[in-house]
Structures are given as C-alpha cells and as structure tokens.
C-alpha positions in Angstrom: 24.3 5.6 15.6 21.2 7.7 14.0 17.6 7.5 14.8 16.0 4.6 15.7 12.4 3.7 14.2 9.4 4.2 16.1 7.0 1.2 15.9 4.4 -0.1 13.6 0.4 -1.0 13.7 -2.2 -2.5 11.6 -5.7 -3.4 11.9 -7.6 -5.3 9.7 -11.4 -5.9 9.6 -14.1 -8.5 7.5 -11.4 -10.4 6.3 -11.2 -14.1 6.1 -7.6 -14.5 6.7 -7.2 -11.4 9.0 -3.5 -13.2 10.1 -2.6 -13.3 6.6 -2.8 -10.0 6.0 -1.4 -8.9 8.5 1.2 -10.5 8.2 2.3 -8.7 4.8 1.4 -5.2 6.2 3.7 -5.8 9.0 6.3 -7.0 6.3 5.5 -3.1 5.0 6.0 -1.4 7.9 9.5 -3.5 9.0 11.4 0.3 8.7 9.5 1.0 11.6 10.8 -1.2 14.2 12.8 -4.4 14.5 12.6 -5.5 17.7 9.9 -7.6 18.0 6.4 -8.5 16.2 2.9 -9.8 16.7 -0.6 -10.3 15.6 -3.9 -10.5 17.6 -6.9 -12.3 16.0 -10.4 -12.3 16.9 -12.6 -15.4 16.1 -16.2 -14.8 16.6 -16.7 -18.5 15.3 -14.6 -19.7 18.0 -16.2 -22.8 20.5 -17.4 -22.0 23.8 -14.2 -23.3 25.4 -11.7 -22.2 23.1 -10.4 -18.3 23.2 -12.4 -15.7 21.3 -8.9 -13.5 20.7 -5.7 -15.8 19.8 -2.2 -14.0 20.0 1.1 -14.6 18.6 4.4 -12.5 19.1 8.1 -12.7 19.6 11.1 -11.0 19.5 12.4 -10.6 16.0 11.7 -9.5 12.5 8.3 -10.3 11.2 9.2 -13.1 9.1 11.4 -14.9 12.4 8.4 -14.5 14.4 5.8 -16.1 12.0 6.1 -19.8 10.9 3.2 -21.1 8.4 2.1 -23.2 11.4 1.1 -19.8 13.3 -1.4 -18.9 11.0 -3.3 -22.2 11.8 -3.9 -20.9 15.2 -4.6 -17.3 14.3 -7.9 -18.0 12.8 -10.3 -15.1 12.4 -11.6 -11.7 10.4 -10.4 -8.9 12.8 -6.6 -8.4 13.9 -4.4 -5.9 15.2 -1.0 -6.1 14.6 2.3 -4.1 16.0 6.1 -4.2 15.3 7.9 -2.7 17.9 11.6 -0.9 18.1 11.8 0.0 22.1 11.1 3.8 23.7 9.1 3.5 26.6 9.6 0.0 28.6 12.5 -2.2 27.7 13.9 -4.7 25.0 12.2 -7.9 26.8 9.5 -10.3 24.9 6.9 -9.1 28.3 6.9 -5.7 26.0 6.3 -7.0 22.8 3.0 -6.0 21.3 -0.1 -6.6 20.8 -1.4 -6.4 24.9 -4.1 -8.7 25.6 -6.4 -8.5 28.4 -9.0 -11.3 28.9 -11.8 -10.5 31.6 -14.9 -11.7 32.7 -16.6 -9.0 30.9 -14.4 -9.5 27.6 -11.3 -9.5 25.7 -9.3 -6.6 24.3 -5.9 -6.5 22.1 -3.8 -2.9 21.4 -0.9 -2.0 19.3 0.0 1.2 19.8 2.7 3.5 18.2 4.2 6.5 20.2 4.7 7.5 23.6 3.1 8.6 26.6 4.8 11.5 28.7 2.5 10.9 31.9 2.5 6.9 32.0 4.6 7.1 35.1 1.6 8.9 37.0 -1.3 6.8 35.6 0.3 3.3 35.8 0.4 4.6 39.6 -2.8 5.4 40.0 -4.2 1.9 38.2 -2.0 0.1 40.8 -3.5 2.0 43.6 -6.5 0.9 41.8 -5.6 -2.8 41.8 -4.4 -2.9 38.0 -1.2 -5.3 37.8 0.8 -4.9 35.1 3.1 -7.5 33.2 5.1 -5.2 31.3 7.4 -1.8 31.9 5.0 -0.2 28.9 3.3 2.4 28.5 1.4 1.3 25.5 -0.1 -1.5 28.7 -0.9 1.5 30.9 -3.3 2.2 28.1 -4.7 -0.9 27.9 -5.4 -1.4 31.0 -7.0 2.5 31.5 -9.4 1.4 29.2 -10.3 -1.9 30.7 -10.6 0.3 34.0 -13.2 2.8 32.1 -15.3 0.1 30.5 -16.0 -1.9 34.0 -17.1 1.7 35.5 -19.3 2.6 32.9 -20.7 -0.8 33.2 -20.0 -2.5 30.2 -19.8 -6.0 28.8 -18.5 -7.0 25.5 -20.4 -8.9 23.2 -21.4 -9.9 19.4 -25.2 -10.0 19.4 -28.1 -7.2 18.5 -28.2 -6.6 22.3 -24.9 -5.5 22.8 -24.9 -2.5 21.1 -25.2 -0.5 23.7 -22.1 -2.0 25.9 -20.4 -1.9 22.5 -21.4 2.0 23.3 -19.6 1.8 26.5 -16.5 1.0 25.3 -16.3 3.3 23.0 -16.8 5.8 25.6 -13.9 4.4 27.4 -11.7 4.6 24.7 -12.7 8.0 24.1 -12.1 8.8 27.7 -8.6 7.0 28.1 -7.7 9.3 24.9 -8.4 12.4 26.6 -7.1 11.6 30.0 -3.6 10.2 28.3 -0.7 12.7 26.8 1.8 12.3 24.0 2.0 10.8 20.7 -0.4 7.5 20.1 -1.7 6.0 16.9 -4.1 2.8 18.1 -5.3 0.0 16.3 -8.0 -1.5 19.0 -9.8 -4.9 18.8 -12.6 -6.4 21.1 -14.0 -9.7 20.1 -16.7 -8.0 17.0 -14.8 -4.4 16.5 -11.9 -2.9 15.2 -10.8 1.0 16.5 -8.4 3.3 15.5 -6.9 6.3 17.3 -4.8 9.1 16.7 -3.7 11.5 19.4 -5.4 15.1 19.1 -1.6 17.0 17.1 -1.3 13.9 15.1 1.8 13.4 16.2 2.0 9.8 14.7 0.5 9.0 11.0 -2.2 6.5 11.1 -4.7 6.0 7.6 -7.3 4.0 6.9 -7.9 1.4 3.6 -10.3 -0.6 2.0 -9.4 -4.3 1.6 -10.9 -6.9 -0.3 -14.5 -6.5 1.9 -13.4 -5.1 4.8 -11.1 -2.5 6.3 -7.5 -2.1 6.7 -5.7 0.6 9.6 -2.3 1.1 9.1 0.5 3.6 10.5 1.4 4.3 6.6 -0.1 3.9 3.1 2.5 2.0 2.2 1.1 -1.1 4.0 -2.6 -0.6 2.8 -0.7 -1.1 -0.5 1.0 -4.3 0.7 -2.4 -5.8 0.7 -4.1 -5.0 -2.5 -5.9 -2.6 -0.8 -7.4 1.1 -1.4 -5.7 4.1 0.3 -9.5 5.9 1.7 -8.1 8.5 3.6 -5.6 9.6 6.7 -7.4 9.3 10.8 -7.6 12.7 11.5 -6.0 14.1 14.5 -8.3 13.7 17.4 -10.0 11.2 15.4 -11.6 8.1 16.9 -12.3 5.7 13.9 -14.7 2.2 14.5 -15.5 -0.2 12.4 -17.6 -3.1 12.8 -20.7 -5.0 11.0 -22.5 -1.9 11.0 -20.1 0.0 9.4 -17.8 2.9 10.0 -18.4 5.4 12.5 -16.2 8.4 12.9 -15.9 10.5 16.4 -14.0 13.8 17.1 -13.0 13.6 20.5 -10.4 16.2 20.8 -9.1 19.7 18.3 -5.9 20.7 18.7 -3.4 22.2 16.6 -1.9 20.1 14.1 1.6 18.6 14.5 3.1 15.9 13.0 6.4 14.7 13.7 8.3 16.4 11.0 11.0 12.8 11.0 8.2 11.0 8.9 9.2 12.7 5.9 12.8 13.3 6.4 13.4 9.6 7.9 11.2 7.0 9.2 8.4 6.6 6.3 8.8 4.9 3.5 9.5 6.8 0.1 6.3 5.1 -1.3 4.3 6.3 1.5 1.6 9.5 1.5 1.1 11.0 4.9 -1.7 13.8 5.6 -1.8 14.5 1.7 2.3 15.2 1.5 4.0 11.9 -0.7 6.9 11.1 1.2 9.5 10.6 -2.0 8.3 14.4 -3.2 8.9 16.0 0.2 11.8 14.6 0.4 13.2 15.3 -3.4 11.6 19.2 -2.3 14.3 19.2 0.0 17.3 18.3 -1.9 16.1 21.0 -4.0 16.2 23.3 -1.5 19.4 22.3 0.5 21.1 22.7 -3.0 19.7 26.5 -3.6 20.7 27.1 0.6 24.5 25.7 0.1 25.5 24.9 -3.0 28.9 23.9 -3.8 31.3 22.8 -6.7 31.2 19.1 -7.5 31.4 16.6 -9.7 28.7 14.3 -8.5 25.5 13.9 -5.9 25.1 10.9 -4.3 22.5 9.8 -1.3 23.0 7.9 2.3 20.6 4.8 1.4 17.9 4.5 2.0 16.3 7.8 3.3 18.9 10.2 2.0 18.7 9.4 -1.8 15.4 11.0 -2.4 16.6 14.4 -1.0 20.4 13.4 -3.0 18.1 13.3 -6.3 16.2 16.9 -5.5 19.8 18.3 -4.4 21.1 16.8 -8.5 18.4 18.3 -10.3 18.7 21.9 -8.5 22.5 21.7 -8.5 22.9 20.4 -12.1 25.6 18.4 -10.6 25.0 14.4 -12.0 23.7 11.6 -9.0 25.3 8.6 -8.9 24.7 5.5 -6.8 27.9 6.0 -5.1 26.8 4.3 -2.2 25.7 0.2 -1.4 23.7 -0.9 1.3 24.1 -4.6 2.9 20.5 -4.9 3.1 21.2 -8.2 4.7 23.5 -7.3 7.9 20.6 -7.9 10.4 20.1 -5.5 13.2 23.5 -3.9 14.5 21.7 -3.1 17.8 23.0 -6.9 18.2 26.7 -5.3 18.7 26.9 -5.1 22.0 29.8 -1.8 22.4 29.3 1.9 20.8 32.8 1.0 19.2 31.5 -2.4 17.8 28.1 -0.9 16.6 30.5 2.1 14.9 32.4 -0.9 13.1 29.3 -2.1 11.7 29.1 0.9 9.6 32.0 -0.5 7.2 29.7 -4.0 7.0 26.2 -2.0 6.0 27.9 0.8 4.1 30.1 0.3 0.8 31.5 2.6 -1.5 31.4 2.0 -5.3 34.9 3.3 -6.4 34.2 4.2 -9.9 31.5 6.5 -9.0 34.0 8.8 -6.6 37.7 7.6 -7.3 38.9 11.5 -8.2 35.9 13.1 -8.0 34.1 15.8 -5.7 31.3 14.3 -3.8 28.6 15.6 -2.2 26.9 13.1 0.3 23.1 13.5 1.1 22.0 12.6 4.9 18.7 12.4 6.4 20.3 13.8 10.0 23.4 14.2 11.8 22.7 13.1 15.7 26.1 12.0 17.3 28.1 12.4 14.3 29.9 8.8 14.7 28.3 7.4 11.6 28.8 10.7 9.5 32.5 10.4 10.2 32.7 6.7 9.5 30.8 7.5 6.2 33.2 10.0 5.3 36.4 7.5 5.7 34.2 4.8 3.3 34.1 7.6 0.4 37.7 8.6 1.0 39.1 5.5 1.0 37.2 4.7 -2.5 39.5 7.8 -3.6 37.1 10.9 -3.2 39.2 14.1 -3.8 36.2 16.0 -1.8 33.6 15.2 0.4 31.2 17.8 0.8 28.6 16.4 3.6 25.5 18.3 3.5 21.9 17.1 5.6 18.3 17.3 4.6 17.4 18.3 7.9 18.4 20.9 10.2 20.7 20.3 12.9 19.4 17.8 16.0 19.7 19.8 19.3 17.0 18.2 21.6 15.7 14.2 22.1 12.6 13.2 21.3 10.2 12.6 24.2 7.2 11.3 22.4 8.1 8.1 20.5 11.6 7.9 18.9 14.9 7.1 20.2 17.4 9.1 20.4 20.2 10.1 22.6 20.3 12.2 25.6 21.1 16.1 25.1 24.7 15.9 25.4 25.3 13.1 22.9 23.8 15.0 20.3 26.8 16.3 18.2 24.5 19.5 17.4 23.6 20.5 21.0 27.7 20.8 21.8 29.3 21.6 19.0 29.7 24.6 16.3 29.1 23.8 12.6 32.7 24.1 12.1 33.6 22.0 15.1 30.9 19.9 13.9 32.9 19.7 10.3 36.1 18.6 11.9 34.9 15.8 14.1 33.4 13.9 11.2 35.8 15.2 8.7 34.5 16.4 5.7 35.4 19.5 3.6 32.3 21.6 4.1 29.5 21.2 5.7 25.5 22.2 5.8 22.1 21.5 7.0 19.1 22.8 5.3 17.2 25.7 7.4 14.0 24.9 9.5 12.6 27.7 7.4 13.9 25.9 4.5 12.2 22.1 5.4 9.3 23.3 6.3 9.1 25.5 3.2 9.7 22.0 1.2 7.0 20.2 3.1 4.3 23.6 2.3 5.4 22.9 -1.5 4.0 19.5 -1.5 0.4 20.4 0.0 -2.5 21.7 -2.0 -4.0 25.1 -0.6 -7.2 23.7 0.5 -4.9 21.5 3.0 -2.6 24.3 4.0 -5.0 25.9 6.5 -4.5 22.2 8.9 -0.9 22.3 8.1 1.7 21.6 11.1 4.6 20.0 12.4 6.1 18.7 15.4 9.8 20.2 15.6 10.7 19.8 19.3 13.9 18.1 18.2 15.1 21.5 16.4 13.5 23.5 19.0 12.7 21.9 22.0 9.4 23.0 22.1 7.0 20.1 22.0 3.4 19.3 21.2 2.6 17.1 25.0 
C-alpha cells in the first residue's frame, strides 16, 4: 500500500462547548489518521473533588469514539484534541492521544503530530530520572519532559492573579523541552487555564491558528478552523511557541532554523481545501499536473485522477495537455480502514473493493492515470488491471511526485528501503512490474518549481521543503 497519514491536533480556547468543537475539527482532519481519537477538556468550574481536565479516547474513527453521552462528561472551554495513525509506539489504545498527566502541582494534556528521532535516548534518561511511562510513545516522552522541566523550575499550576508567574514557569519548560527534543512536532498543549501551540523550528509539520466564535482555535490544517465557523488568522511559524489564555495571545520565537516543510502535505496528506504556509493545497497540486504534462506528455484520449489526492494534479495535467478529464475512477468511500486486512495479499485485494473503474469513461480509449506517489508499486499495478479490465486500450501511469527512494523518519509511515519500488528498480523495470504502457514522475526540480508558482514573492525568501524521501537528506 501507499503512504499512510500522519496524525491530527486541535486546540480550542474560550469556548463554551470546547468538546463540541472539537469534535467537528477532528471530523476535518480524519485524512490524517484513523487509528484512534480523543479529546482533553479543561473545566476551570469544576468542584474541588471532581477532575479539573476530563479525557475521552478510543481506538477508531472519530465518530466510533464519540457517543452524545461523551460530551456530558467533557465539560469545559479549553481542549486539545488528536487523531492518531501509528509511527512511533504501536497500534494499542495505551498510545492513543491526548497524554494526560495529573500531579500534585497540576494537570497537563498533549496531542502531538510528528516524530521524535532521539525519544529512545530521552525516555532513558526520564526513567533514570524516575519518569514511568504508560505508553511506547514518543509524543509521552514529551509530556513527561515537560512535567520534568516545570517541577525543576519550581512551578505550580494555577488559575488565579497569583499564578502568573508559575504560569511563567511552564512556559519556560515547554520552551526548554522544544529545544532539547529533535524531529517533526506540531503541539496543541493544555494546563488547567491555558492553551499552547508548537511547531518544531523547520516546520516540518503544518500547524495554524483561527479565531472561533470568542476564543481561539489550533489546528494541524485550515481546513478544520473552517469546520468550525471559524477565521483562518494565520500559520505558527516555525520555531514558534504560540499561548493563549485570558490575557490574550502571546507569541515566543524559541528557535530559527531553515525552513522545511514536508513537501507530502501538498502532494498527499492535506486536504485540497486546505492553505498551508501561504501555498492552497488544490492550486499546488493543479501546478503540478501542469507541469508533469509539459515534463512527459503523451497521446491520449482522456486524463483521469487516483481519488482523492491525485485528481487535483489529473485536472492541472488536462488543462496543460488539452487532453479532456474524466471521472474515470470511483472511490468506496465507505470500505473502512483496509489496515483491518490482516496479509499484504489481502490488503492488495482490497484495492478492487475501494477502487472502481467507470467503463464508459475508458472502454477504447487512451488513459492517462494521475497518482500522488508510487512507494511499493502493488497498488499501481492493481490500479492498472481495474482500468484494463473496464477496456482501456492504453494506460499511460504518470505521478505528481518524484520517485520515492528513502522512508520517512520524522512522522509518516512508510516502508523500509528495500520495499520501496523506486530504491530497487529502474523506471523501465519499474513500468513492467505494475504494467502500464509508459511511465513518468514529475522532476524534483519540476515540484518544487510548482510549489514556488503558488507563493507570493514577499513569502519566497522563507520558502523550503523537507525532501529526505527523494533525497535522503533530512531536516533532524
């Protein structure tokens, strides 16, 4: 199979039903991760025995998790919220997200999106430190690194005028846990009166920031400050520590490095409606159609897309190449997760379930096919037998990104080296093995050229992406 999906966060902030919304920018950000969901609430009217942060999470997709008798339990106006498909730590309901951590001095949630490349060393030196850990995550290791700052910078958290300075002190910790932790991370934090987003110093992972009804919204993509009425305000910036609270918004540079975010969002794992770091997602992608079309063109008789993410680049490919789009292509967007099959040939089969050709848009006819990414090649080749069988005369498979020769260490899930079809085989072995008549990828000079299109010249000077999967040269 292709890529998997990263994760998912949200934050919301001065909201009466903090769940509630939630809850539909979670619904939002599904593409992200199916695996599991959850919400963190903070009450501040809570009694003095009952829990000032109430948690709810599962394995599942956001709408098996929640029930309507949830929401009576999540009470509260700040929340942080996560959907979760696995990298670092396993497929159990002990790494679903958010983490809560309730000590004497407080209580803390996290969602966190991305990976950590030096968890293995930290989480060791927290349990030399007497940190215990209920999970295999690293998204916990960050947790509880922060917990582990705050108690040595002597803090306590708190709601009142007098705890501004320990609100102070956590910040500091969360400051210092950013620095000392590497690889891709966008936060959504909550104590018990604030809410904090982070974003690792390249930016690796997208994280913006809306205004919503009369608070604040975090989210990993525009798409879900949309999802809840809100106000798109503007994109964390890389290195950015963002808090919020009754006081207002306070914004904190703690790191500068270059700029480099993972190139997938655009080609894959946002959603078409989404705008990340000034670039709309849909026009990136129709940018590279266009270009793909100019690098390989080919005779046909009609352009069609890989739902969902290859029909933006399918319609950019048609208006370059003249050549008409057609649908050409159905997607069973009710087959559930095929992660549930539990063999490579079974989760193969599943192709013919999700995937359906419409035989009157190819029957005769010279297809190209638009794909996001080729990684082992199995799907490409089942998707070739779907549009031959519905009578293609030609398939023609050409990919709006350039070929994948390296995994991703720092927050999506992909194969090992020498499962990607790319990173052991020639283009024209390549070709044969999924069996099309031609094949192409668009250049990395090429995609990157598309993404520059879509940027205005004041924003070009802070332009950069991470492209370690072409490469394997990486940001961490």
């Amino acid at each position: 199979m292709g890529f998997k999906d990263e994760c998912g966060v949200a934050g919301i902030f001065g909201v009466e039903n903090a769940a509630g919304l939630s809850y539909f920018a979670l619904t939002s950000l599904q593409h992200r991760g199916q695996e599991s969901a959850g919400i963190a609430v903070s009450n501040l009217n809570a009694g003095e025995n009952e829990k000032k942060i109430s948690l709810h999470k599962g394995k599942g997709l956001v709408g098996e998790v929640f029930k309507q008798s949830d929401f009576e339990k999540l009470k509260g106006s700040i929340a942080v919220a996560h959907v979760r498909y696995a990298t670092a730590g396993g497929r159990t309901i002990e790494n679903a997200q958010p983490f809560l951590n309730t000590f004497k001095n407080g209580s803390i949630a996290l969602a966190h999106n991305g990976q950590l490349v030096n968890h293995s060393e930290l989480r060791e030196i927290l349990e030399d430190n007497g940190s215990t850990f209920s999970s295999s995550s690293d998204s916990e290791v960050i947790l509880k690194l922060i917990v582990r700052k705050f108690i040595e910078n002597g803090g306590r958290l708190g709601s009142t005028p007098e705890d501004t300075l320990k609100d102070r002190h956590f910040i500091d910790s969360v400051i210092q846990t950013a620095k000392l932790i590497k690889g891709s991370f966008a936060l959504c934090i909550m104590t018990e009166n604030m809410l904090i987003g982070v974003r690792d110093p390249s930016g690796i992972r997208p994280l913006c920031l809306g205004k919503v009804e009369n608070g604040y919204i975090l989210a990993s993509e525009s798409c879900a400050v949309d999802a809840v009425n809100g106000c798109f305000i503007r994109d964390i910036i890389p290195g950015e520590v963002i808090v919020i609270s009754d006081k207002g918004i306070n914004s904190i540079e703690y790191l500068k490095e270059k700029k480099q975010t993972c190139v997938f969002e655009y080609v894959y794992f946002a959603r078409p409606d989404s705008v990340i770091d000034g670039i709309a997602v849909q026009e990136a992608r129709y940018k590279m159609g266009e270009i793909l079309a100019k690098e390989s063109g080919v005779e046909a008789d009609v352009v069609i897309g890989v739902p969902d993410s290859g029909i933006g680049a399918a319609l950019g490919y048609s208006k370059a190449s003249k050549i008409p789009y057609v649908t050409g292509i159905i997607k069973n967007k009710y087959i559930g997760r095929t992660f549930i099959a539990p063999t490579q040939a079974e989760r193969e089969a599943m192709v013919f379930v999700k995937l359906n050709a419409i035989k009157s848009d190819l029957s005769g006819k010279r297809v190209v096919v638009i794909d996001d990414s080729i990684v082992r090649g199995t799907t490409s080749r089942r998707l070739v037998e779907i549009l031959r069988r519905a009578g293609a005369k030609e398939v023609h498979f050409r990919v709006s990104s350039p070929p994948v020769k390296y995994p991703c260490h720092l927050g999506i899930d992909t194969p090992s080296k020498n499962e990607l079809i790319s990173s052991t085989h020639e283009l024209e072995e390549i070709r044969k093995e999924i069996g099309s008549d031609s094949l192409a990828f668009i250049s990395l000079e090429g995609m990157i050229s598309a993404l520059r299109s879509c940027i205005n010249e004041d924003e070009k000077k802070c332009e950069g992406w991470c492209r370690g999967c072409f490469e394997g040269i990486y940001p961490a």
